[in-house]
MARNUKOL-945205 format. One record per residue (C-alpha): residue in one letter; y, z, x. Coordinates in steps of 0.1 Angstrom, whole numbers, plus 5000, padded with zeros to 4 digits. Example, Ala and Ser with C-alpha at 12.3 -4.5 7.8 and 13.67 -1.06 7.14 Angstrom:
<recs>
+------+-------+------+------+
: resn : north :   up : east :
+------+-------+------+------+
:    a :  4955 : 5078 : 5123 :
:    s :  4989 : 5071 : 5137 :
+------+-------+------+------+
</recs>
This chain:
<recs>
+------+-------+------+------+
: resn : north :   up : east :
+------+-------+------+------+
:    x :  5000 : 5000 : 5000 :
:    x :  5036 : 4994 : 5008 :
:    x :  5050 : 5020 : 5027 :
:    x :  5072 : 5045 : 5014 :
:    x :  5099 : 5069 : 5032 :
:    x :  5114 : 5108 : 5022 :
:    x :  5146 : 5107 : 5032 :
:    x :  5157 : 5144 : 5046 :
:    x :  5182 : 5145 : 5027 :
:    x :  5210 : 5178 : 5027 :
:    x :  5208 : 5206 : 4997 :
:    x :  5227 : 5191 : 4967 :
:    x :  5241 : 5217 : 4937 :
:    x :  5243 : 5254 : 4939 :
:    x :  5224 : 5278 : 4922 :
:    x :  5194 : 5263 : 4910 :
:    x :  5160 : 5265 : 4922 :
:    x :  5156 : 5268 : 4965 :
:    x :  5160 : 5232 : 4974 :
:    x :  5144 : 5221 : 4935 :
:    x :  5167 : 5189 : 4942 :
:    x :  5165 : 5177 : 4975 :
:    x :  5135 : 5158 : 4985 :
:    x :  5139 : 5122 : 4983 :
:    x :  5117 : 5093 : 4993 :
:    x :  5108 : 5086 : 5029 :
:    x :  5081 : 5064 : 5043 :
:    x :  5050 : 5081 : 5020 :
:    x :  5023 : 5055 : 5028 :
:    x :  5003 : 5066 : 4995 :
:    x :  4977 : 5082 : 4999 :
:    x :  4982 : 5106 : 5027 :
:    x :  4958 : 5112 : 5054 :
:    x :  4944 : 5145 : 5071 :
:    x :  4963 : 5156 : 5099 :
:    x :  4972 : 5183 : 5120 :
:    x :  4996 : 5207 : 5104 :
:    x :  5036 : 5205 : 5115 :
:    x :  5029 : 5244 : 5120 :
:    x :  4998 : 5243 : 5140 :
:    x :  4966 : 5261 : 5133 :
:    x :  4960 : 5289 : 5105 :
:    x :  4960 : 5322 : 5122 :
:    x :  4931 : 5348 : 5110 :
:    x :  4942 : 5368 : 5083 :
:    x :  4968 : 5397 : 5083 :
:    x :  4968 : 5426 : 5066 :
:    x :  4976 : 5410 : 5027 :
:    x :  4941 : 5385 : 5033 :
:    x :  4961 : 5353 : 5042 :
:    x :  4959 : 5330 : 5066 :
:    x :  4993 : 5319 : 5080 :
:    x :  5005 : 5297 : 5110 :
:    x :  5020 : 5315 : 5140 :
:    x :  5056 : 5329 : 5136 :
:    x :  5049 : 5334 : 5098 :
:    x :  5043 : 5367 : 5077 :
:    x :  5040 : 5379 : 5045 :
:    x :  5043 : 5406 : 5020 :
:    x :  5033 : 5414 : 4986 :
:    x :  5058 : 5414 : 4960 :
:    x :  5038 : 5429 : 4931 :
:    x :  5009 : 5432 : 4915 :
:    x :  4994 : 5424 : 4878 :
:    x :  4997 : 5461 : 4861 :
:    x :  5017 : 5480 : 4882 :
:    x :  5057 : 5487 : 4883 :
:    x :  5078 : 5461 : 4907 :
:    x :  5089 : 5486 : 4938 :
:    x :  5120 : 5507 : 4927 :
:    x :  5121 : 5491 : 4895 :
:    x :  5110 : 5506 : 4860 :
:    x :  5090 : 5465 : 4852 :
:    x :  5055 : 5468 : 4849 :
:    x :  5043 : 5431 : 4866 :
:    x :  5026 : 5409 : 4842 :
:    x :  4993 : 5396 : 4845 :
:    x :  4977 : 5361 : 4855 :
:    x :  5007 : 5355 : 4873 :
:    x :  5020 : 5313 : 4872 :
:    x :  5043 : 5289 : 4874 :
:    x :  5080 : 5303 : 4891 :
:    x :  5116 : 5290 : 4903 :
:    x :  5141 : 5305 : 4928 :
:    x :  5177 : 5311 : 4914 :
:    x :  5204 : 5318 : 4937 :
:    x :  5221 : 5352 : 4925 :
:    x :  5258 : 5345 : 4934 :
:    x :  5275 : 5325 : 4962 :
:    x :  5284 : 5331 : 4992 :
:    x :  5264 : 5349 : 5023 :
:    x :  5259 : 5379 : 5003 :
:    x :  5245 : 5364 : 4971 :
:    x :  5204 : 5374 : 4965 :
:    x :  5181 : 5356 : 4944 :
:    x :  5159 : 5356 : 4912 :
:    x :  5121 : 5348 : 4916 :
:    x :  5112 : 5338 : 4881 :
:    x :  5072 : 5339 : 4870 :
:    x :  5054 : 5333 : 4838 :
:    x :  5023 : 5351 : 4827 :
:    x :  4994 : 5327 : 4816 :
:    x :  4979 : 5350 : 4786 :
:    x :  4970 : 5346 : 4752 :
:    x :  4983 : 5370 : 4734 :
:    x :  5011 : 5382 : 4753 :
:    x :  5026 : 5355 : 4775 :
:    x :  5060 : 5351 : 4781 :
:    x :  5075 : 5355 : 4815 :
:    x :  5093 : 5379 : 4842 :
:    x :  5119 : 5381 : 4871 :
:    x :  5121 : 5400 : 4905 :
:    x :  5156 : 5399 : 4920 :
:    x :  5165 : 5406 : 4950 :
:    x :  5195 : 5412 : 4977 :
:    x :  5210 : 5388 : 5002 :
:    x :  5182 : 5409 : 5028 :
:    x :  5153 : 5402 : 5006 :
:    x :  5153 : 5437 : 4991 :
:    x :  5140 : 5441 : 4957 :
:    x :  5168 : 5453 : 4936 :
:    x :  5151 : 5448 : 4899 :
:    x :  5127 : 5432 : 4876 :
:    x :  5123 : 5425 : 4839 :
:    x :  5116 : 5402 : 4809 :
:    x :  5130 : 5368 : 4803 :
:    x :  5105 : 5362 : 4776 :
:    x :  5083 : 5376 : 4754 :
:    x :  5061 : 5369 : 4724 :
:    x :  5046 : 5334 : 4736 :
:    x :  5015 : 5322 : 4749 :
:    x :  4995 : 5308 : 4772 :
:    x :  5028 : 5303 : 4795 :
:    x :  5017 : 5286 : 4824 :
:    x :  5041 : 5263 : 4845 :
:    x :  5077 : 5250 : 4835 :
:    x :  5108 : 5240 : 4856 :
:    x :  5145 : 5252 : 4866 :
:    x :  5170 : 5232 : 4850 :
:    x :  5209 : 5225 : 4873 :
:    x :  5225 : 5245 : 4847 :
:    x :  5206 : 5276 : 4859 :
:    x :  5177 : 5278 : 4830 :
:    x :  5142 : 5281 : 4833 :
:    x :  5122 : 5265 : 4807 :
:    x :  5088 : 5278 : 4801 :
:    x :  5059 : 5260 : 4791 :
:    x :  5029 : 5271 : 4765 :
:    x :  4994 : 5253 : 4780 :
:    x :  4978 : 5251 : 4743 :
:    x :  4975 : 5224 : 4716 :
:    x :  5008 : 5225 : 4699 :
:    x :  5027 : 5244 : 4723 :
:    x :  5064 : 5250 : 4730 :
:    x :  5086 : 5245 : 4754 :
:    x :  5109 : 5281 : 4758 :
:    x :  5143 : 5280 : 4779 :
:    x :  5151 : 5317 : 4793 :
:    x :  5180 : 5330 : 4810 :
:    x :  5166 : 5343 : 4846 :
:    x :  5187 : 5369 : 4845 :
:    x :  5172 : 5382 : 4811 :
:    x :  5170 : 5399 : 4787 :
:    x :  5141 : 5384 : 4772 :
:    x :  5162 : 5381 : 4734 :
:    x :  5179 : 5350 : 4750 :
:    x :  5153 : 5324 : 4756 :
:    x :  5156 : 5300 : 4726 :
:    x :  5127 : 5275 : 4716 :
:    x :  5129 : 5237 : 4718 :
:    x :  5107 : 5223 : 4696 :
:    x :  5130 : 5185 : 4704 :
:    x :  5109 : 5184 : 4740 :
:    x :  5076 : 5185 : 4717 :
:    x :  5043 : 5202 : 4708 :
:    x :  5016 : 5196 : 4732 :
:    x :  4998 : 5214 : 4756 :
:    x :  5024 : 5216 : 4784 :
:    x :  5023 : 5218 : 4817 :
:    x :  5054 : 5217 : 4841 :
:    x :  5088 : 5199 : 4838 :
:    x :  5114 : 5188 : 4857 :
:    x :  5152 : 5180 : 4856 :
:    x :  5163 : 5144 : 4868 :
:    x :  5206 : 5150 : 4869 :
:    x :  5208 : 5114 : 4876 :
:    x :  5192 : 5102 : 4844 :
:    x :  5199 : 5131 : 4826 :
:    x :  5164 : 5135 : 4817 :
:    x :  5140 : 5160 : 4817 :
:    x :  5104 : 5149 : 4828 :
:    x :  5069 : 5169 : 4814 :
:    x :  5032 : 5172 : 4823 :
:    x :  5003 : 5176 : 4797 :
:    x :  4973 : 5195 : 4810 :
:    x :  4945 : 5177 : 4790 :
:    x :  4914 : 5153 : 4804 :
:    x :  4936 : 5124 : 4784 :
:    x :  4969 : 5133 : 4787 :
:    x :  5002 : 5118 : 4792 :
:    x :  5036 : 5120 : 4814 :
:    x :  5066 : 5123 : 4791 :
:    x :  5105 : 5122 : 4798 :
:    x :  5132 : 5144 : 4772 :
:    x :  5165 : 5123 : 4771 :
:    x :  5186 : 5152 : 4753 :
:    x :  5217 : 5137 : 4730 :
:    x :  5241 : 5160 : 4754 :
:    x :  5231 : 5166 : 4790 :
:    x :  5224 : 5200 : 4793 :
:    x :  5221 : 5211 : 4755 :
:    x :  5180 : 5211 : 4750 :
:    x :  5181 : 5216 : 4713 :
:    x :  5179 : 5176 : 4702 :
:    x :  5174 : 5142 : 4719 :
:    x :  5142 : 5118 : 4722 :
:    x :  5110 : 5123 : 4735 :
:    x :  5095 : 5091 : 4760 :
:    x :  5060 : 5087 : 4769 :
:    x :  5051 : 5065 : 4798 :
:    x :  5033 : 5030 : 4792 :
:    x :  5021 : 5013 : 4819 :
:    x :  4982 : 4998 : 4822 :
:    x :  4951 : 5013 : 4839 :
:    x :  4959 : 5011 : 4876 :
:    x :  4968 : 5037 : 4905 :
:    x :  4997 : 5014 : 4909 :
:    x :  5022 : 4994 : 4890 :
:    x :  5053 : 4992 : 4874 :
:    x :  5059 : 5010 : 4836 :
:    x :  5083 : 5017 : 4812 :
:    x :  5092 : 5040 : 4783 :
:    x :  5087 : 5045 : 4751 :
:    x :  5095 : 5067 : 4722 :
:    x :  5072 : 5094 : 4706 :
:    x :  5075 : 5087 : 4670 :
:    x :  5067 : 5124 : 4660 :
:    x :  5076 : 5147 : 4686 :
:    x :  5058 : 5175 : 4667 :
:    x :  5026 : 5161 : 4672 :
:    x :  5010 : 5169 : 4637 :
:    x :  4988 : 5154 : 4623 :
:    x :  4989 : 5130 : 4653 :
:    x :  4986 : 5142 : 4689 :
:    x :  5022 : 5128 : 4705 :
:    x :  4995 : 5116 : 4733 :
:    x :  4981 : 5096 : 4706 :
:    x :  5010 : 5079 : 4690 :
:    x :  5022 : 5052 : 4713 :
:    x :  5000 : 5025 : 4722 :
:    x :  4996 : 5017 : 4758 :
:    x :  5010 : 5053 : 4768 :
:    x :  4988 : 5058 : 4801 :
:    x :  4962 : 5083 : 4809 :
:    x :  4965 : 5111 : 4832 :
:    x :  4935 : 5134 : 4842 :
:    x :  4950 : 5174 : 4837 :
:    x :  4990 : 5168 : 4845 :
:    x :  4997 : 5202 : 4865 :
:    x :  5030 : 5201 : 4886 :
:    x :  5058 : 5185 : 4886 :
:    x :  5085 : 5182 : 4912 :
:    x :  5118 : 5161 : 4909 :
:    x :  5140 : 5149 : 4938 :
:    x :  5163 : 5118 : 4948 :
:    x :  5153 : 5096 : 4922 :
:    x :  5115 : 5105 : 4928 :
:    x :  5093 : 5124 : 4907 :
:    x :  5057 : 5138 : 4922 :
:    x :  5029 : 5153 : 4901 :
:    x :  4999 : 5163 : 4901 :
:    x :  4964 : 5155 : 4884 :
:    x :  4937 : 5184 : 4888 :
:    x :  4909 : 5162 : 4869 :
:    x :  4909 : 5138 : 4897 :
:    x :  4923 : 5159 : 4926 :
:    x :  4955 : 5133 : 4926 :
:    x :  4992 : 5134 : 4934 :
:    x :  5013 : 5108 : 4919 :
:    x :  5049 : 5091 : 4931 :
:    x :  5072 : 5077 : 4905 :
:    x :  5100 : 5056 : 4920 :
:    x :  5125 : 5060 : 4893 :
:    x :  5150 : 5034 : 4904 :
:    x :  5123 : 5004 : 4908 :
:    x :  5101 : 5019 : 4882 :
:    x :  5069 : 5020 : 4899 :
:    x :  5040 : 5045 : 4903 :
:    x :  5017 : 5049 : 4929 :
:    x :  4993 : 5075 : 4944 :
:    x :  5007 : 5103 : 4970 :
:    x :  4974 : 5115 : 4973 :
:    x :  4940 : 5107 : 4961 :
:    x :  4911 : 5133 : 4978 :
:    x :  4888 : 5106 : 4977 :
:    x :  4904 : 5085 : 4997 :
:    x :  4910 : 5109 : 5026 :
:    x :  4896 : 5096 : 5063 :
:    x :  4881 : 5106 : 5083 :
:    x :  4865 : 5140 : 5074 :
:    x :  4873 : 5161 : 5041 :
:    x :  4900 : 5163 : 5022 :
:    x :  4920 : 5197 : 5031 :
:    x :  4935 : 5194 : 4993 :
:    x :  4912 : 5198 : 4963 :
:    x :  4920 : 5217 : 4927 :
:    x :  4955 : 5203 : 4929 :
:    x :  4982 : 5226 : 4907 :
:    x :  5017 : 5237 : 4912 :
:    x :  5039 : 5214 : 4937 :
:    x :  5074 : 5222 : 4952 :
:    x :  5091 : 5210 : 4981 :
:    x :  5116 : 5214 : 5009 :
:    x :  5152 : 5200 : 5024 :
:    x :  5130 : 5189 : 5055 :
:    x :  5113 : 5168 : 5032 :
:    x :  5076 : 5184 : 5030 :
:    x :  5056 : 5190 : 4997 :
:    x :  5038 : 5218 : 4994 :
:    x :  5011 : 5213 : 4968 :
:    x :  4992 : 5247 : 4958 :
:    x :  4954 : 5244 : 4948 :
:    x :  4935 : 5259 : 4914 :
:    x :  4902 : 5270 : 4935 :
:    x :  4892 : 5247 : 4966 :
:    x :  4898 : 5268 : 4995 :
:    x :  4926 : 5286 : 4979 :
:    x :  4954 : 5271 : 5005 :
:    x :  4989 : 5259 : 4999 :
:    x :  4985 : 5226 : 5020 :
:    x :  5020 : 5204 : 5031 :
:    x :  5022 : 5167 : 5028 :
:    x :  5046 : 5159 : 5055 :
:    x :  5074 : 5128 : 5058 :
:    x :  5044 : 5114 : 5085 :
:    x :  5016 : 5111 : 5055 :
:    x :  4998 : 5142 : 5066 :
:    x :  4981 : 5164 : 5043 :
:    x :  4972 : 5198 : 5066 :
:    x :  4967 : 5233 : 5051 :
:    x :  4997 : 5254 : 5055 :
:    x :  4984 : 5292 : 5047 :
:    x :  4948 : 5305 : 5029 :
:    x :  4936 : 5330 : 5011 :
:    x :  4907 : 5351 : 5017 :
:    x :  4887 : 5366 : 4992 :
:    x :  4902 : 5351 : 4961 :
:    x :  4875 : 5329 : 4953 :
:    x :  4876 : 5336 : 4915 :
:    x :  4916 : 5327 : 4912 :
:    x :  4943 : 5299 : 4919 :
:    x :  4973 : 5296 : 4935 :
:    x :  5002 : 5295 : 4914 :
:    x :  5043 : 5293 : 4914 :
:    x :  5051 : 5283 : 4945 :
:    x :  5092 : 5283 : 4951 :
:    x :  5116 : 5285 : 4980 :
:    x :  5143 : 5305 : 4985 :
:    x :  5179 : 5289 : 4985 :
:    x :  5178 : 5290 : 5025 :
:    x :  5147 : 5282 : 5028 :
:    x :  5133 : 5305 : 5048 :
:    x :  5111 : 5327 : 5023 :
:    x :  5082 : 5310 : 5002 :
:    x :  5073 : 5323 : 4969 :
:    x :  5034 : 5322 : 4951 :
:    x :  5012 : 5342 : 4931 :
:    x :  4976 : 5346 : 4932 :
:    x :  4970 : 5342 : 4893 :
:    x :  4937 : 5368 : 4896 :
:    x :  4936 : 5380 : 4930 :
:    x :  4905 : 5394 : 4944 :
:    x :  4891 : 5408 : 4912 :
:    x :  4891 : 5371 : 4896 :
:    x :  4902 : 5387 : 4866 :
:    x :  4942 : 5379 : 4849 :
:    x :  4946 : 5419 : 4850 :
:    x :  4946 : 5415 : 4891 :
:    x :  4970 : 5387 : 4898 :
:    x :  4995 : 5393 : 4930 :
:    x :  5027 : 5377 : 4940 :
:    x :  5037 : 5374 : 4974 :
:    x :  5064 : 5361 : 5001 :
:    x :  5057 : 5343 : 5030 :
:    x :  5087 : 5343 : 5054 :
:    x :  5092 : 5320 : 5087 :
:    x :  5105 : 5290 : 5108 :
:    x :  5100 : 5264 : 5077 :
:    x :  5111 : 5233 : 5087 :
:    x :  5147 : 5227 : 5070 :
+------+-------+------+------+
</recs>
């Protein structure tokens, strides 16, 4: 396949999620190829059971059923999908880790925030009474939008800086079983995953950018190939009853289990866990193409397998977190190298979920959604902090 380029492009917009915007397209010759890691080898495993290049450490942040340090927030459990929000400008503004909680009943999602030193200065509810959240997306105007993975689910947009009373539903981005979504400024659209064998890739074109409570849903059409060109078209029922909005526009294309999602630069990447896949949309030429396919890795095995939640860097890296595998968080570099980035041990019953930088770019954010007790009641969040490449 053609070759394609990230450009390393600088930070664009304040305040949203740790470099949510800033990837762009450099010379991505889809699919990447195994490769040693821009980090080096994985170290053995420090004291929190993960496996982490050298210069790199990490702490936990909290843990599924207990309070959040100095706080009075009880951690929810099964742990998911998250954004970064810087907390004020300036050299002595924090930030707000945002994380939703993947049960039935229950749900919802919570927020850790902490001090320009990477204190921990609170937590709380941004959302309650939902289910089943599992990923979602940080919006420029400083939202998060929360995402219910079941047949006829919502799409919630919270305030990260609570309470919980202010997230507002919008049923306009459609009932499905969603997945993540992410914020194109330069379209003014907002694109979504479906997690489902047969599902589809959808874009919201609100009637006023930055008001989420009416506009269009768009489905992708394009035909059966890993590669092509596509086009748009419009979901005739957005609530999806009787008919599945997968199921109402003829020639919308397939996707095996949309996971994450990850806008930048006129790109969009996501991810396809039924087939192990991550997929490139060019938006300005209107053209897809695979990333990354694990069966098409040589020589040797593919480092990335159970592909989920996706985020990326200024340097231009993604970092693509897997649901099982070898429970890594693996980086697909500007070079079209997949490596392993960090592991970790004795989780084999969980996933890796939420991964999010800070805005500097210096502190990584993830939960393991059932930690070492593979149940949702153990999850654990955690922050890995080093020389990332910015």
């Amino acid at each position: 396949m053609k070759r394609r380029n990230f450009l390393r492009a600088a930070v664009i917009g304040a305040g949203v999620t740790a470099f949510g915007n800033t990837l762009s397209r450099s010379a991505l010759a889809a699919p990447a190829q195994n490769g040693p890691s821009p980090y080096g080898p994985l170290q053995p495993a420090d004291a929190n059971g993960i496996q982490l290049p050298a210069g790199f450490t990490s702490r936990v942040i909290a843990r599924s059923g207990r309070r959040v340090a100095g706080t009075g927030y009880t951690w929810h459990a099964a742990p998911d999908g998250g954004a970064v929000f810087a907390d004020g400008e300036g050299p002595t503004a924090g930030w707000i880790y945002v994380s939703n909680s993947e049960i039935t009943p229950g749900g919802g999602a919570g927020a850790v925030r902490f001090d320009a030193s990477g204190a921990i200065t609170d937590a709380y509810r941004v959302l309650d009474g939902t289910r089943q959240n599992c990923a979602g997306g940080a919006m420029p105007w400083r939202t998060w939008l929360s995402c219910e993975e079941i047949d006829g689910g919502y799409v919630y947009e919270c305030d990260p800086n609570g309470p919980a009373s202010k997230a507002v539903r919008r049923p306009a981005m459609g009932r499905f079983k969603h997945e993540a979504a992410a914020a194109d400024p330069v379209r003014k659209v907002v694109y979504l995953t479906e997690d489902v064998s047969d599902g589809c890739f959808y874009r919201f074109v609100p009637t006023t950018w930055g008001d989420l409570s009416a506009g269009t849903l768009q489905v992708l059409v394009a035909g059966s190939a890993t590669s092509g060109t596509f086009r748009w078209a419009t979901v005739p029922d957005p609530d999806g009853s009787p008919t599945p909005t997968r199921r109402q526009v003829s020639g919308a294309k397939r996707f095996n289990g949309g996971e994450g999602l990850h806008y930048a630069n006129d790109t969009a990447w996501f991810t396809t866990k039924g087939d192990n896949r991550v997929w490139q949309l060019d938006l300005t030429r209107d053209t897809y193409e695979l990333a990354y396919d694990d069966s098409l890795v040589d020589p040797g095995q593919p480092p990335l397998t159970g592909v989920d939640n996706v985020t990326g860097s200024s340097y231009g890296d993604l970092y693509v977190a897997e649901d099982g595998g070898n429970m890594e968080i693996c980086v697909i570099t500007p070079d079209d190298i997949v490596a392993p980035f960090l592991r970790i041990v004795g989780h084999d019953r969980s996933e890796i979920c939420g991964p999010a930088f800070t805005p500097a770019g210096d502190r990584l954010y993830f939960s393991s959604q059932r930690g070492t007790s593979g149940w949702s009641s153990g999850g654990i969040t955690y922050e890995v902090r080093g020389p990332f490449r910015t």
